[in-house]
MARBALUM-501875 format. One record per residue (C-alpha): residue in one letter; residue number from 1; x, y, z negated. Coordinates in nm, 2 decimals. Example, Ala and Ser with C-alpha at 12.3 -4.5 7.8 and 13.67 -1.06 7.14 Angstrom:
   res     n     east    north       up
     a     1     1.23    -0.45    -0.78
     s     2     1.37    -0.11    -0.71
END
This chain:
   res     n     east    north       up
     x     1     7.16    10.88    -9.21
     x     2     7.23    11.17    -9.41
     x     3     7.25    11.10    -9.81
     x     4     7.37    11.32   -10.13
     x     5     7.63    11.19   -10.27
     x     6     7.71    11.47   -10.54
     x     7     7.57    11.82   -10.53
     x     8     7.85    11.92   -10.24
     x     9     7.95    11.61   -10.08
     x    10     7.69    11.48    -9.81
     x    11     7.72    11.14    -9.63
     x    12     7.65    11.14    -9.23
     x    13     7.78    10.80    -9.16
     x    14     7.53    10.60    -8.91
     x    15     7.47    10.22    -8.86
     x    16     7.56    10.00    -8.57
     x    17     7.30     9.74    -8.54
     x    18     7.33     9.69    -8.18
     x    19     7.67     9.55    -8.18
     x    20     7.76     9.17    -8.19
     x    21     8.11     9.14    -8.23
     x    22     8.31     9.37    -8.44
     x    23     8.66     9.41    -8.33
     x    24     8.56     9.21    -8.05
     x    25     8.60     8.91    -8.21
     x    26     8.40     8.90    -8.61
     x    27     8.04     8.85    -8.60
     x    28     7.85     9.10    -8.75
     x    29     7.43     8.97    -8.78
     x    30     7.35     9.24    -8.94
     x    31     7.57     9.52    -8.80
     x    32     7.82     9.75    -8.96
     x    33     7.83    10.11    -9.07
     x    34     8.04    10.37    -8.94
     x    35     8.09    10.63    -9.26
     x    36     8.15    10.99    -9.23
     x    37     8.13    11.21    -9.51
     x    38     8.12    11.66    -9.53
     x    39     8.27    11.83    -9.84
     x    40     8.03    12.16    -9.85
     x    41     8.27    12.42   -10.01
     x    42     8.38    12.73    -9.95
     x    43     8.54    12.58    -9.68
     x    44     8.45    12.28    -9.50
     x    45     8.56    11.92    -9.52
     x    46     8.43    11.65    -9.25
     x    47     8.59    11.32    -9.36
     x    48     8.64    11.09    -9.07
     x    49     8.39    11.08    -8.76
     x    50     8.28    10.78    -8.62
     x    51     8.28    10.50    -8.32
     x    52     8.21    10.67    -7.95
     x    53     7.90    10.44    -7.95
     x    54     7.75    10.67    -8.21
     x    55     7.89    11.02    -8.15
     x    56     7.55    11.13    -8.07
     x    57     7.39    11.07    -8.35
     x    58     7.66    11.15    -8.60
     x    59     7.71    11.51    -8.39
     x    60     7.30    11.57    -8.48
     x    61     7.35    11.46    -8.87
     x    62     7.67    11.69    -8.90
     x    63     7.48    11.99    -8.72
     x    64     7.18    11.93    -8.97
     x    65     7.42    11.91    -9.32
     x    66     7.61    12.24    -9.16
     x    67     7.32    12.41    -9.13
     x    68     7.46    12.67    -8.88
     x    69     7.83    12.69    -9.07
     x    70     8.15    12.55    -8.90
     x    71     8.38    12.27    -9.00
     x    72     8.68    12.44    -9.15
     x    73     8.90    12.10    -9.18
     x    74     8.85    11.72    -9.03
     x    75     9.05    11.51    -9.26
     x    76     9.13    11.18    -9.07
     x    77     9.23    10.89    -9.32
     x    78     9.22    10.61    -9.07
     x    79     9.28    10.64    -8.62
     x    80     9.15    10.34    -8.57
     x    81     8.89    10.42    -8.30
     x    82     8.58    10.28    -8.46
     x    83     8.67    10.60    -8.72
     x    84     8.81    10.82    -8.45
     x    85     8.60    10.77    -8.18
     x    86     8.43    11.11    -8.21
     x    87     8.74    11.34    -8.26
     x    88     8.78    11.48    -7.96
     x    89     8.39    11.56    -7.92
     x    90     8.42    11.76    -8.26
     x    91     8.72    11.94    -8.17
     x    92     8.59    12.05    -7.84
     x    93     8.22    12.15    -8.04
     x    94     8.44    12.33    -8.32
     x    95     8.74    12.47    -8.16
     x    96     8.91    12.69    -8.48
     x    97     8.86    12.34    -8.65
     x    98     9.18    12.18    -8.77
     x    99     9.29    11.83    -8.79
     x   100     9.44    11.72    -9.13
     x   101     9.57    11.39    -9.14
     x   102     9.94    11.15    -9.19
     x   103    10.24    11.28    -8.99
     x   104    10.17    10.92    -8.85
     x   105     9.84    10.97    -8.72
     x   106     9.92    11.31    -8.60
     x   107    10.21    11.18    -8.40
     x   108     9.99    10.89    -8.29
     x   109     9.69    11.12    -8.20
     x   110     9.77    11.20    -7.82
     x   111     9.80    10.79    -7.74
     x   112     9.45    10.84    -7.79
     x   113     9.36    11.14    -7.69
     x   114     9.59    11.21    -7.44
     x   115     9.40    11.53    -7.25
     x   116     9.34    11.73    -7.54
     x   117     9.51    11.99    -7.67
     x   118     9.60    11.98    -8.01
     x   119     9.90    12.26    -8.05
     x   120     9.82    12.45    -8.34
     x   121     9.50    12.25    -8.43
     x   122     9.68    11.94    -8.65
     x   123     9.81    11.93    -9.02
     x   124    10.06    11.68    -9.11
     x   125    10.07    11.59    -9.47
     x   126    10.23    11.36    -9.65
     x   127    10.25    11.19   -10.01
     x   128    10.13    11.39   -10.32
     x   129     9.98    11.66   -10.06
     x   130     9.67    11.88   -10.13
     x   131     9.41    12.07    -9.93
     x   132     9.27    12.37   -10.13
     x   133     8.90    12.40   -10.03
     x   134     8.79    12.67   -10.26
     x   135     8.59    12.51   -10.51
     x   136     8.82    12.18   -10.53
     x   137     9.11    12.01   -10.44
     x   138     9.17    11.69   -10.16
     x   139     9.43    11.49   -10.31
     x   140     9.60    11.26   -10.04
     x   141     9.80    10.96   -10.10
     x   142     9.98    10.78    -9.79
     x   143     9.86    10.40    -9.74
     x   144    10.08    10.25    -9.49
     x   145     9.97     9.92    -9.36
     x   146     9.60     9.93    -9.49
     x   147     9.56     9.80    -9.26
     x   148     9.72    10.03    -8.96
     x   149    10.07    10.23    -9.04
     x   150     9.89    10.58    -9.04
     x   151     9.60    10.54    -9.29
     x   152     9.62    10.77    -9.59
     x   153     9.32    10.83    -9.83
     x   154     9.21    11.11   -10.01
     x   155     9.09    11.22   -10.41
     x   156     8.89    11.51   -10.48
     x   157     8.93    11.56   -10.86
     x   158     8.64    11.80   -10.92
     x   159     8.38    11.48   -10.86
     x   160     8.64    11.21   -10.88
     x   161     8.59    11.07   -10.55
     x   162     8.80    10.84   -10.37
     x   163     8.74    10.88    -9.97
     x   164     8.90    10.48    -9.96
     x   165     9.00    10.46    -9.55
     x   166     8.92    10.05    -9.50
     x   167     9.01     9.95    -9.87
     x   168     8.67     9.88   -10.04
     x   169     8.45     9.84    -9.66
     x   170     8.24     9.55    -9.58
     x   171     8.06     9.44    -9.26
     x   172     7.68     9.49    -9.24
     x   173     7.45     9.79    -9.17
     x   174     7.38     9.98    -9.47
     x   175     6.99     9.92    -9.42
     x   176     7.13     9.52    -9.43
     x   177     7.01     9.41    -9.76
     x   178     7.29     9.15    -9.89
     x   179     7.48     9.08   -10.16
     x   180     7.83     9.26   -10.08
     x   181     8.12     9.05   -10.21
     x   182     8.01     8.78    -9.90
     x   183     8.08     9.04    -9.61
     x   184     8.33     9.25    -9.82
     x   185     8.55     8.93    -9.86
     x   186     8.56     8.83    -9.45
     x   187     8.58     9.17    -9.39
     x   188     8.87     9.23    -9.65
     x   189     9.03     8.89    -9.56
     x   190     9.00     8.87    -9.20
     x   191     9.05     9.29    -9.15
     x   192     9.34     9.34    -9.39
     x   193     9.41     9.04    -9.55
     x   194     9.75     8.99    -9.39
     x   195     9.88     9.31    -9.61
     x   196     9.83     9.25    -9.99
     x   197    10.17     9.37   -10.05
     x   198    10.04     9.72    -9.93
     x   199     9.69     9.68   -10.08
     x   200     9.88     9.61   -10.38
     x   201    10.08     9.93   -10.34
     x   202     9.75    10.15   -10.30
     x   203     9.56     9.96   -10.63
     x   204     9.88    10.11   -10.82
     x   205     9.82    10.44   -10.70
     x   206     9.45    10.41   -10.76
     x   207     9.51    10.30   -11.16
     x   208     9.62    10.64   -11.23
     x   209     9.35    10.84   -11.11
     x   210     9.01    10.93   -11.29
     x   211     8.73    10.78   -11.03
     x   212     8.40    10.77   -11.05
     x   213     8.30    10.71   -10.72
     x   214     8.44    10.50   -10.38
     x   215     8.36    10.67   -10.05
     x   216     8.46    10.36    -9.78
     x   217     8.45    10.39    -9.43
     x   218     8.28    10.06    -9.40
     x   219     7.99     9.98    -9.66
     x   220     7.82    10.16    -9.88
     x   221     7.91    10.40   -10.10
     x   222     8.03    10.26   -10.50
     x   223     7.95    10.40   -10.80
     x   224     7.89    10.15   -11.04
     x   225     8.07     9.90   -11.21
     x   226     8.39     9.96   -11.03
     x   227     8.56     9.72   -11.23
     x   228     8.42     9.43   -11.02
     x   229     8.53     9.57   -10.68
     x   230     8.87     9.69   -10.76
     x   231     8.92     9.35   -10.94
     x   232     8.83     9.16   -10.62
     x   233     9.04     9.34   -10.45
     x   234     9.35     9.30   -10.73
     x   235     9.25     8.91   -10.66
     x   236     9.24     8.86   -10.29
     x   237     9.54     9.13   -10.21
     x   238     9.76     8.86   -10.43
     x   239     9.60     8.58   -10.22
     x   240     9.52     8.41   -10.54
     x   241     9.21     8.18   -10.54
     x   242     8.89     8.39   -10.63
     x   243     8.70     8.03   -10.74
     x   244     8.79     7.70   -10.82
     x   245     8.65     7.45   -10.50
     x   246     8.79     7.26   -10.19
     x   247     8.71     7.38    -9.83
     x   248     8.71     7.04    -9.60
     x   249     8.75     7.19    -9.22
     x   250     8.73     6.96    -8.96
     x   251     8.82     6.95    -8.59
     x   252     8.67     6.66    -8.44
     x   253     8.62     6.60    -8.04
     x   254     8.37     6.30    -8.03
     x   255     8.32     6.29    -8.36
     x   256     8.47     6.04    -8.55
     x   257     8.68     6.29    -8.72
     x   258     8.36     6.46    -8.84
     x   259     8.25     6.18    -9.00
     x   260     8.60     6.13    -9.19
     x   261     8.56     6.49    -9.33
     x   262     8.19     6.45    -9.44
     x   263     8.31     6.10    -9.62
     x   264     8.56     6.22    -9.79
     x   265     8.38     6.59    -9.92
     x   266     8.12     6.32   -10.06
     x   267     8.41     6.12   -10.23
     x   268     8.54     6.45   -10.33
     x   269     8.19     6.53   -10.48
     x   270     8.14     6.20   -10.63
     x   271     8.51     6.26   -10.88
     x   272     8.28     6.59   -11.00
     x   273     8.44     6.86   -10.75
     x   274     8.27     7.18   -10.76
     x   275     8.23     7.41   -10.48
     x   276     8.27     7.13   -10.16
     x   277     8.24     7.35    -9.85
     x   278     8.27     7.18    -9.50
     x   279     8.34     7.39    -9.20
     x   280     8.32     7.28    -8.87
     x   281     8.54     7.47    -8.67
     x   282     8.46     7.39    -8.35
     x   283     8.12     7.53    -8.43
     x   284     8.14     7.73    -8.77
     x   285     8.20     8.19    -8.77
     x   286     8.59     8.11    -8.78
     x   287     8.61     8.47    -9.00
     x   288     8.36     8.25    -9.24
     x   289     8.60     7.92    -9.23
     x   290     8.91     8.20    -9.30
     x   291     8.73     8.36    -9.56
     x   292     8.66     8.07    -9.76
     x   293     9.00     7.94    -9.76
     x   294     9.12     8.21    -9.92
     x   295     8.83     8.20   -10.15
     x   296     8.89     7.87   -10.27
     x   297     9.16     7.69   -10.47
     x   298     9.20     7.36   -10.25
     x   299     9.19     7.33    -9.86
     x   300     9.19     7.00    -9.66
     x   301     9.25     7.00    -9.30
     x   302     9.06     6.70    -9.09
     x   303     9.18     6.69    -8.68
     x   304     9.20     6.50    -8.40
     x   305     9.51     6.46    -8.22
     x   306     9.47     6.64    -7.86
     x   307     9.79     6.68    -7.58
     x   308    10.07     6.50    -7.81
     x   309     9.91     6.78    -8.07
     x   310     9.63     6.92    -8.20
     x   311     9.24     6.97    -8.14
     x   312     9.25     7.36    -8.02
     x   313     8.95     7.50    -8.29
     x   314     9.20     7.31    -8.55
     x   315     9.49     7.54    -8.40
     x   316     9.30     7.79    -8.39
     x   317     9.19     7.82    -8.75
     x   318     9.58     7.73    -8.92
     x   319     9.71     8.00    -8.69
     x   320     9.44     8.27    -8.84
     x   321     9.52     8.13    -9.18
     x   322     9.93     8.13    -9.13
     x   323     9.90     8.51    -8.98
     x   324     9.72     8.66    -9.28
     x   325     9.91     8.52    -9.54
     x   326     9.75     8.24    -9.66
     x   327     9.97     8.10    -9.99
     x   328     9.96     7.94   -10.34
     x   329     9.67     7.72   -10.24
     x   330     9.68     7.29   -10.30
     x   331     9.65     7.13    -9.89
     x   332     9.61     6.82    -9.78
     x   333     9.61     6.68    -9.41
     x   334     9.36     6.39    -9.25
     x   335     9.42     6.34    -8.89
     x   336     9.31     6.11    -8.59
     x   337     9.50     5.96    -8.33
     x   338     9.38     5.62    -8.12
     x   339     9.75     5.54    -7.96
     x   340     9.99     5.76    -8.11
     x   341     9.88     6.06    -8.38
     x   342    10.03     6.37    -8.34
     x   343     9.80     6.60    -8.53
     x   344     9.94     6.60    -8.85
     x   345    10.25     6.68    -8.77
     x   346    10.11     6.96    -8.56
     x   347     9.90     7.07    -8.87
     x   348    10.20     7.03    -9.10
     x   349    10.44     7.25    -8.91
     x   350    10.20     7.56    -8.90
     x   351    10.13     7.46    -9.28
     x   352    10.50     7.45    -9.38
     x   353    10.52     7.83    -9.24
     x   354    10.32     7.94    -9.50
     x   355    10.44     8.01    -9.88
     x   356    10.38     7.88   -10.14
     x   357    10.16     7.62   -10.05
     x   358    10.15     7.25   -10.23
     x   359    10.11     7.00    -9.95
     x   360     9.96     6.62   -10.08
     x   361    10.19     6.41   -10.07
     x   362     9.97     6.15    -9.91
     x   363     9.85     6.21    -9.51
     x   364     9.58     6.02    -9.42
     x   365     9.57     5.88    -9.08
     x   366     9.29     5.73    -8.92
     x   367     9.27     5.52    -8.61
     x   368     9.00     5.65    -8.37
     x   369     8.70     5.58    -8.62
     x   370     8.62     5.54    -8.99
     x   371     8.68     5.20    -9.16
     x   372     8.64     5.04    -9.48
     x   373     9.00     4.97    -9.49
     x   374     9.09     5.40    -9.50
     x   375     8.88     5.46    -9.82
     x   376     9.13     5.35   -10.05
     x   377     9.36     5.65    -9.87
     x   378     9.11     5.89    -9.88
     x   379     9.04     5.82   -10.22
     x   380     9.39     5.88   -10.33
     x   381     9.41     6.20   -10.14
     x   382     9.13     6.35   -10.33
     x   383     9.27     6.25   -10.68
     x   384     9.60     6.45   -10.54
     x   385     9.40     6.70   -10.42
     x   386     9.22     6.75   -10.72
     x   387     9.51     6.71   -10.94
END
């Protein structure tokens, strides 16, 4: 796709809508974009290239845009290879073309591309950097951690765009037509949720600069109401609760424990909670179950106890929350056991390892199947976990 974005900088990003996992693990229905962008000045910017799987067609949308001219600079923000996929292939088309990136990435570079030579052809910069194009000005800021240890982004003050690396992406093809704070939130969450501190570090940068535009390499491009998005962001990068609402996830083998959960997000519902989500995560897009945890205020775990532990989805799913950060939410714990329940105290552990997080006090514990006699429990954890 090839698409103005100002009067000299020119988008030749392309979609991926063959692709079913992204990252090999987050399922994408409706594909993602790989976004490349060329500063037409008096010399030549090409911001980031793209995924190997389409080097072809990004080569044929940069060749059109040039229109005969050579690339003076690549600027790589990000080395992640679904961004730098496609550097080697340029460098070999455009051999007086130099590399401008991080001392990171440079240094990283040849763990990649390990049979080509880059002596001569890199440019390390570093914080507060500049590249002098002729008619403007990149700015670079370093972004460490956001979400790989080499990513730095870049400003150019004549438009006042901000080329954003990751920060800002979202899953989905731009052709996808779809609301983007869904995909932008399980992509921010599951992608680079585990480094708000650094995402924090970034938004502080950002405040002092004049933009009027947000160039991702994921997602499509922003330039209205940037307000919304870089409050999002402000919000999930603090791991604070974007809505009020309790997520009920479930791990249930025969299931029993399935119909525990659905009880009590009815009796949950029935005391006027808003925003009741049950996942069932032996089933559910675990990057959906993730991203709604962190979207929501209250989370109640609901397992069966499996090997003197817990039901493997339910492991599963705690160990995705504990590794990207997951704090200053309300939990509370249901398990099942038939002869001696383990899986709260499975649940609990990996729970405890996480900050700032207000357990119920009451653990519900059922015995095999539902009863009349555990409603009185289950009703008392809701009132604490609605408290």
């Amino acid at each position: 796709m090839i698409k103005n974005i100002t009067e000299k900088i020119v988008y030749i990003g392309v979609d991926d809508t063959d692709i079913d996992l992204f990252e090999s693990q987050y399922v994408v229905p409706n594909g993602v974009s790989y976004n490349s962008y060329v500063i037409l000045e008096d010399k030549i910017a090409v911001m980031d290239t793209v995924d190997r799987r389409k080097s072809e067609e990004w080569l044929q949308n940069l060749d059109t845009v040039l229109a005969g001219r050579k690339p003076d600079y690549l600027v790589v923000q990000h080395l992640e290879p679904d961004h730098a996929g496609t550097i080697a292939i340029a460098m070999e088309r455009y051999p007086k073309m130099q590399v401008v990136a991080s001392d990171k990435a440079v240094k990283m570079m040849p763990q990649f591309f390990f049979d080509v030579d880059m002596s001569g052809r890199t440019i390390a910069v570093k914080e507060g950097d500049t590249l002098d194009l002729g008619g403007r000005k990149l700015h670079f800021a370093m972004a460490p951690m956001v979400h790989w240890p080499e990513v730095m982004v870049s400003y150019d003050s004549t438009d006042k765009v901000l080329f954003s690396a990751d920060g800002f992406g979202k899953f989905g093809a731009l052709s996808a037509d779809e609301p983007w704070a869904d995909e932008a939130r399980r992509y921010y969450i599951n992608i680079c949720g585990k480094y708000g501190a650094p995402v924090q570090a970034l938004l502080k940068k950002a405040t002092g600069l004049d933009i009027a535009i947000i160039c991702p390499l994921h997602g499509p491009v922003l330039t209205e109401n940037l307000g919304y998005y870089i409050g999002l962001y402000d919000t999930w990068s603090k791991y604070e609760p974007e809505e009020e609402g309790v997520v009920v996830a479930y791990a249930s083998i025969h299931g029993n424990t399935a119909e525990v959960a659905k009880k009590f997000a009815d009796i949950l519902r029935a005391k006027g909670a808003q925003n009741v989500v049950v996942h069932d995560l032996s089933r559910t897009d675990m990057a959906k179950a993730v991203e709604d945890a962190f979207r929501y205020s209250r989370l109640v775990v609901a397992a069966a106890s499996y090997d003197a532990d817990v039901f493997p989805p339910m492991h599963d799913f705690l160990h995705h929350l504990a590794i990207k950060n997951f704090s200053k939410r309300r939990v509370g714990i249901i398990e099942n056991g038939s002869w001696a329940p383990t899986a709260g105290r499975a649940m609990r552990a990996i729970i405890d390892s996480c900050k700032s997080i207000d357990v119920a006090p009451t653990m519900v514990t059922i015995l095999s199947s539902l009863k009349p006699t555990d409603i009185p429990q289950l009703e008392k954890l809701a009132d604490e976990v609605l408290a």
